[in-house]
C-alpha positions in Angstrom: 16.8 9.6 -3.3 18.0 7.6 -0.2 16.0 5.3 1.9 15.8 7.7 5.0 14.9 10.9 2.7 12.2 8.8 1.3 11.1 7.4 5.2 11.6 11.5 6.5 8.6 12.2 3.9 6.4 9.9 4.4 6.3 10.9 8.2 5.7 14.6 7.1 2.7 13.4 5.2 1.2 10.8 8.0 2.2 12.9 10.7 -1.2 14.2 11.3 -3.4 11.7 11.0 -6.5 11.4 13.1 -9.5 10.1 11.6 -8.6 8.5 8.3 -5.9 5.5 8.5 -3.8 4.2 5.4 -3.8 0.2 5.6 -0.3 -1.0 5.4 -0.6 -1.9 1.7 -1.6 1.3 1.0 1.6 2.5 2.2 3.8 -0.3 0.8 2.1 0.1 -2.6 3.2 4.2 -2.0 7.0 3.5 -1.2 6.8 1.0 -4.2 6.3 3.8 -6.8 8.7 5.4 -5.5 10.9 3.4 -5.8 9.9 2.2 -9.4 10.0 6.2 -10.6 12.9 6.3 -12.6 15.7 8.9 -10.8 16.2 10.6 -14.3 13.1 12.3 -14.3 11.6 12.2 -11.0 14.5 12.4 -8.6 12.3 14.3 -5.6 9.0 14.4 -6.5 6.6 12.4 -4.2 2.6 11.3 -4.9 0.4 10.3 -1.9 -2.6 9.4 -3.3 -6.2 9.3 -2.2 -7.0 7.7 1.2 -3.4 7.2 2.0 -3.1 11.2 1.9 -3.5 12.4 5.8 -1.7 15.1 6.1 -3.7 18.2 6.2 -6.3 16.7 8.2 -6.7 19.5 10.5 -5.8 19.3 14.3 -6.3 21.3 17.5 -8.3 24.1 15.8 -9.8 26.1 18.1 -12.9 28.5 15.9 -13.6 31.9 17.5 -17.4 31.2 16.8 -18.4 27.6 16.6 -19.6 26.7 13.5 -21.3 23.9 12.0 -19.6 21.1 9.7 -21.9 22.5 7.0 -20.9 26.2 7.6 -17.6 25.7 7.7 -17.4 23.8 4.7 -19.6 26.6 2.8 -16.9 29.1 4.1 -14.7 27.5 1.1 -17.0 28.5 -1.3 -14.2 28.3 -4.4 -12.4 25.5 -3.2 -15.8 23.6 -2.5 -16.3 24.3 -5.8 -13.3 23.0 -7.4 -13.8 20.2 -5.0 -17.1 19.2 -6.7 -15.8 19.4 -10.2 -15.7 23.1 -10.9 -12.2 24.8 -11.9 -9.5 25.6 -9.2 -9.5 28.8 -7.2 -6.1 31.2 -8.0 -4.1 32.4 -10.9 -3.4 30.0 -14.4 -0.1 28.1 -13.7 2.6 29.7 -16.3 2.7 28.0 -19.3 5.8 26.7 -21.0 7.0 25.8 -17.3 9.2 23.1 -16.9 8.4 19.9 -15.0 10.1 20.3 -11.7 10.8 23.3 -11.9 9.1 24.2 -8.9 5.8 21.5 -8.4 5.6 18.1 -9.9 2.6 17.6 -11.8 2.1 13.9 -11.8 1.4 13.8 -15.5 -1.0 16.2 -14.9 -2.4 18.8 -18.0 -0.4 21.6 -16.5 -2.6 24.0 -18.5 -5.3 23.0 -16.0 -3.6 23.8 -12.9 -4.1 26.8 -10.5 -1.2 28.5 -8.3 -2.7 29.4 -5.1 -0.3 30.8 -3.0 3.6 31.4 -3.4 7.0 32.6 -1.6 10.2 32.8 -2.8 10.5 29.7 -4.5 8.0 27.3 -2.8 4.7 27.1 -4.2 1.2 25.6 -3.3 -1.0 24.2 -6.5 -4.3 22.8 -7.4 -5.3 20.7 -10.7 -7.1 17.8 -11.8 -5.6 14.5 -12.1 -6.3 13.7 -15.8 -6.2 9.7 -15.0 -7.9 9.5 -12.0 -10.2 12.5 -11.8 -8.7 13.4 -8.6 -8.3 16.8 -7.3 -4.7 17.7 -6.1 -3.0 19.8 -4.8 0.7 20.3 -5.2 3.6 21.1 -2.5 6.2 22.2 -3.8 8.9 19.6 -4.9 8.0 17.7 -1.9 4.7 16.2 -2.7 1.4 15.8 -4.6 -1.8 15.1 -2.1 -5.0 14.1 -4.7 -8.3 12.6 -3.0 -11.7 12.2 -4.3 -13.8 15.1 -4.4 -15.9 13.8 -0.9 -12.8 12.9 1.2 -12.0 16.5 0.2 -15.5 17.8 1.8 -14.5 16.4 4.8 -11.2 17.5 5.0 -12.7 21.4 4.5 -15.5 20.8 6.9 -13.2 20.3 9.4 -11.6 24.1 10.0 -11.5 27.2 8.0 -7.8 26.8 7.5 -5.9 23.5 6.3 -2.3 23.4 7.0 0.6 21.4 5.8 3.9 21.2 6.4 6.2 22.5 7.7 8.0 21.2 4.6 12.0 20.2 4.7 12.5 23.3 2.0 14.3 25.7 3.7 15.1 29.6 2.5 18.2 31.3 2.5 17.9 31.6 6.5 17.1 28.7 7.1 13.2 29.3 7.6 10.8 25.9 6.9 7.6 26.8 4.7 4.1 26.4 6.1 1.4 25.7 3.5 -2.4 25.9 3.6 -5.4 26.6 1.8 -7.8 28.7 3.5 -11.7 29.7 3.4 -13.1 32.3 1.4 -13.4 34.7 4.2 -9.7 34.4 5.6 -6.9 37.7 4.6 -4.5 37.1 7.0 -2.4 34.1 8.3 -0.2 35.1 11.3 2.7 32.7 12.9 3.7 32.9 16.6 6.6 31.8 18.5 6.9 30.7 21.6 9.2 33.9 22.4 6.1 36.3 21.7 7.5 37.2 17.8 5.8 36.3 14.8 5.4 36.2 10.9 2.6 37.1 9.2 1.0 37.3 5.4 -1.6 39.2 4.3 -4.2 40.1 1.9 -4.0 35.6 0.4 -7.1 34.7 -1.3 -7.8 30.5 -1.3 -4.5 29.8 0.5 -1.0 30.6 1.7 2.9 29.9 2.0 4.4 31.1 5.0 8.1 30.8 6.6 9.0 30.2 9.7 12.2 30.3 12.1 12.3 26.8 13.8 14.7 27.6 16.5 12.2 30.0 18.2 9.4 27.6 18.6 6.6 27.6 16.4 3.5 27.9 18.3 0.1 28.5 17.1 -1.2 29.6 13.7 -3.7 32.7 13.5 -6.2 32.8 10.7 -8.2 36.5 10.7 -10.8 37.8 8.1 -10.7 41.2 6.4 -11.7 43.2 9.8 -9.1 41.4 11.7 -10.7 39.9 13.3 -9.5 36.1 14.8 -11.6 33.5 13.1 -9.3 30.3 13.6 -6.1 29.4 16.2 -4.4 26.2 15.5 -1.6 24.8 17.2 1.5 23.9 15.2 3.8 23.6 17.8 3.8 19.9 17.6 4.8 19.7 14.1 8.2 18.1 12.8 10.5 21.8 12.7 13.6 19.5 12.6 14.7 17.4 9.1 18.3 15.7 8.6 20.3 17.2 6.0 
């Protein structure tokens, strides 16, 4: 993988940022593995680990009833379960699957891991890092994000919906995948542009993967529970829509 690819990745993952910082050797010790991965068998797979893993740090979330840290982070109840040890939310990931196939595990017992949320051929994961201990959860082929179980409290206690991406995987039109994992409560995950259209999901349980058209503007994200009713608005029309071939 070339220098820039490597660079255009790393500013997906830090691109959101706010309250916890990597120190520059946490980010030069990032870039040195991968750089020391060997290309045969890990040619795009990308592992930001621990406190150097910002990016779903959730942003300019505006809640339709304010809620308390504590009540929002209850709202997960299965992820703040798997975040305190417990298994992961979602269905068993297939067995017999092929490493890259469509996540990188990180050496991972795949047999442990959860799919939470997938479309087309872009898929959102949760597991246990065997080594570490870590929880993680898996992008895609674009990157692995595993933290200790309390960074991931606070991550959750910040909004009912955390968001990643968009990630430089586009479909056959040319649409850039959205990813998130969502509280317990949450059925429906809407998209709208900036021309009044949008995408929507429905009926996800513990997270989502959702495409979107960057030419007309992403603008805000829509979270709604099972009476449709809007529990969470988050702008995303901030976010990098634009990657170089």
């Amino acid at each position: 993988m070339s220098d820039a690819r490597i660079d255009e990745l790393a500013r997906l993952a830090f691109a959101e940022a706010r309250a916890i910082e990597p120190t520059d050797a946490e980010i030069q010790a990032v870039v040195r593995r991968a750089h020391a991965e060997p290309s045969r068998r890990r040619p795009a797979r990308r592992v930001i680990l621990a406190a150097a893993a910002t990016l779903t740090l959730a942003a300019g979330t505006a809640l339709a009833v304010p809620q308390s840290r504590d009540a929002i982070l209850d709202g997960f109840g299965t992820f703040k379960d798997f975040f305190t040890g417990g298994e992961p939310p979602g269905t068993p990931v297939p067995g017999g699957e092929k490493e890259g196939q469509l996540n990188w595990f990180g050496g991972s017992d795949v047999a442990t891991g959860s799919v939470i949320a997938q479309a087309g051929s872009v898929r959102l994961i949760a597991y246990r890092e065997p080594t570490t201990g870590m929880a993680c959860l898996g992008y895609s082929l674009a990157f692995v994000e595993c933290r200790p179980d309390t960074e991931w409290s606070q991550v959750l206690a910040r909004s009912p919906v955390v968001v990643s991406g968009p990630l430089p995987q586009p479909d056959a039109a040319g649409r850039l995948p959205l990813l998130g994992i969502t509280a317990d409560n949450i059925a429906t995950i809407e998209i709208r542009y900036a021309d009044g259209g949008s995408e929507r999901v429905d009926n996800i349980q513990h997270g989502f993967v959702l495409f979107a058209e960057p030419k007309r503007t992403p603008a805000t994200l829509i979270a709604r529970d099972q009476t449709g009713v809007d529990v969470a608005t988050i702008d995303i029309s901030d976010r990098q829509w634009e990657f170089n071939p």
